[in-house]
N, C-alpha and C positions, 0 to 999 in steps of 0.2 A: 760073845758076839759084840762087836762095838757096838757104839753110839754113834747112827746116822746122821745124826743131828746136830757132830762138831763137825761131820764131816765137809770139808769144802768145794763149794761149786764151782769148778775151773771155768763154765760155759757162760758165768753171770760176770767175769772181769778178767782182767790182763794184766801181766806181770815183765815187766820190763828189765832186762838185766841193767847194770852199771854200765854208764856212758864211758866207751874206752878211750883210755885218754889219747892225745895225740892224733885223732882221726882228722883234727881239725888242718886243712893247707891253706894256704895265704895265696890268692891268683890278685896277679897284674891286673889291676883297674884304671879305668881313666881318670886323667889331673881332675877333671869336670865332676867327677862323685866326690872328692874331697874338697870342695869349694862351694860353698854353698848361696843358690842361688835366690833373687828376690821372692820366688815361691816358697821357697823352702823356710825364709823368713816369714815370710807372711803367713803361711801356716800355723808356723811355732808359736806369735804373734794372736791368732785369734786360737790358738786351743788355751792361750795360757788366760786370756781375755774369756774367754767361754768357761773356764774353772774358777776366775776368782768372781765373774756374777755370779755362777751358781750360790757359792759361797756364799755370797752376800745375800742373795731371795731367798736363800733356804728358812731363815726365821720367820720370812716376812707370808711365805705361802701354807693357804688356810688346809684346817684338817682333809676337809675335802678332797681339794687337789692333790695333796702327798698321799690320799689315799687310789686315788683315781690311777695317779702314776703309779701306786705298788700294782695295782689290778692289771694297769697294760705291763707291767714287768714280767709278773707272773704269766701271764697268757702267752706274753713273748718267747721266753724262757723257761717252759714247762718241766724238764730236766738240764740235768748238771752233773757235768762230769767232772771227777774228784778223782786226782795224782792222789798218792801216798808217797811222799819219798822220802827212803831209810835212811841213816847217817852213810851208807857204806853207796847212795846213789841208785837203790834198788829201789823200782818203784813198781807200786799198787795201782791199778787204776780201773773208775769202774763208776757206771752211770746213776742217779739217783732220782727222786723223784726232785724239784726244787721247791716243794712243800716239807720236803722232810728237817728232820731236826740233825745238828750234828750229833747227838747220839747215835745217828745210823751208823756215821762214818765211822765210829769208834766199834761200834757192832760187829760189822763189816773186816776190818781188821782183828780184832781179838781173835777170832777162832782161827785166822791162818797163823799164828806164831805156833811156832813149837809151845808143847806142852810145860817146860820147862821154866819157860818165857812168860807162858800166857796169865801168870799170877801178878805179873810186874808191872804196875803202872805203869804209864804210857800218856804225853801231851801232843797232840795236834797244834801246829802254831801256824802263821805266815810269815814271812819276812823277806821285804824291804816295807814297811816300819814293821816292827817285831810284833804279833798279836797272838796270845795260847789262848786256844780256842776251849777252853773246857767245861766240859759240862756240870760239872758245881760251880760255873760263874751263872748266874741268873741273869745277866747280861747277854749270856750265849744260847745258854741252855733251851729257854721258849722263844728263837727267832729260829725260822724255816731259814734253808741257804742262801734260797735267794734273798732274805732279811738282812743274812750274815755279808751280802755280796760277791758270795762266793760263783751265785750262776753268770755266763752259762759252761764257765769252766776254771778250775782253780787249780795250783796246786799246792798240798799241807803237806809242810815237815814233821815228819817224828823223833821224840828222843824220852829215852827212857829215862825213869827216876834212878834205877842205876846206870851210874856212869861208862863202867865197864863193857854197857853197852853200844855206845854212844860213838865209839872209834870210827873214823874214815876206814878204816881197815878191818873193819868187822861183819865178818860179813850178815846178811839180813837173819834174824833169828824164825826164820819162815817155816814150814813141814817140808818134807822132802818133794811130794805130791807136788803141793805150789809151785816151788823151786824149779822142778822140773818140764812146766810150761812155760817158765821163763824164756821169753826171746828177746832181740837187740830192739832198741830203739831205733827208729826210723832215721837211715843217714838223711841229712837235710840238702837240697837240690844244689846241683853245683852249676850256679848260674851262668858261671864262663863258658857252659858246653854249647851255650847257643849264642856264642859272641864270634864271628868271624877271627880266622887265630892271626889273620895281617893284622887286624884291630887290637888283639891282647899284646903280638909283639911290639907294638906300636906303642902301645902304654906301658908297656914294662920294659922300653927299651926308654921311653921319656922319666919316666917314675926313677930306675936307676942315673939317669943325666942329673936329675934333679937332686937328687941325696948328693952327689958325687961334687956339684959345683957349691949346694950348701950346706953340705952335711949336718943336712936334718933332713929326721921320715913326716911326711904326710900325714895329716891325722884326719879321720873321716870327719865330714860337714857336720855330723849327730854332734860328734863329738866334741867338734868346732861351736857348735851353737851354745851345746850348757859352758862352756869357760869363757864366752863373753858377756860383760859385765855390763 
């Protein structure tokens, strides 16, 4: 008789297949989204002003208050939802308390790998700046998530200590069980459906004018903002 106790609970998290590629279309916008406007600076402006005080009060405020702010953090954000995603795009996901430790998450994950797998080391990281999250770092190990910053939702890469695991092309070393509640992730809203279509040919007939007379594309405001200097 097996062991119920490796067995996994489909009804406690969700299982995301690989984001397929190519789903993504490009729709006709107007000239006015890529030109970015006195708001839009002003914005960028007091978020970047509002990160670097923090930066600088952070030494200067007493135990108390850094204590006081974890308290309203935590009450805030009482759970935290935590991605797992595999090298191959397959993701885990599934809600935790935000007192817990990242040993849950690690928990969590080991018993759905195949049995094959389930001996193989395995590191949880973040990245954009790179951080492995692991639990022989004493650094990680006794802070709750929301310590870590991970609430009130993150998402952690996996890759194994062997390599051969690690392939974009490999697929997730998951149980069959798992595998097969796997569904698509959520297509994301395709915002031109609620844009009058005189309006989209309108701009995608100006957007083409514009290439054509400078041959150059448009590049969005966001993107416009971080390359000025």
């Amino acid at each position: 008789m097996a062991d119920s106790s490796h067995q996994p609970q489909t009804e406690d998290f969700k299982v995301y297949k690989p984001a397929r590629e190519g789903i993504t279309h490009l729709h006709a916008l107007p000239d006015s989204y890529f030109t970015p406007t006195a708001a839009d600076l002003k914005a960028a402006q007091a978020t970047l002003s509002s990160r670097t005080k923090a930066l600088v009060d952070a030494p200067l405020q007493t135990r108390s208050v850094r204590e006081a702010q974890e308290v309203a953090k935590k009450a805030r954000w009482p759970h935290t939802t935590i991605r797992v995603k595999f090298p191959d795009r397959t993701q885990l996901e599934k809600v935790f308390l935000s007192t817990d430790k990242i040993r849950s998450v690690y928990a969590f994950v080991r018993p759905l790998l195949r049995e094959d797998v389930r001996p193989i080391k395995f590191i949880l990281y973040q990245t954009p700046p790179k951080r492995d999250l692991k639990v022989s770092d004493p650094k990680v190990r006794d802070l709750s998530l929301v310590d870590l910053q991970l609430a009130p939702s993150s998402v952690l890469l996996l890759r194994f200590e062997d390599e051969s695991l690690n392939g974009t092309h490999v697929p997730a070393p998951l149980l069959p069980e798992v595998l097969e509640k796997a569904f698509d992730l959520p297509v994301p809203p395709d915002y031109d459906d609620s844009t009058p279509s005189t309006v989209a040919s309108s701009s995608s007939t100006t957007s083409k004018s514009d290439v054509a007379q400078t041959g150059e594309k448009k590049i969005p405001k966001w993107l416009k903002l971080g390359l000025k200097k």
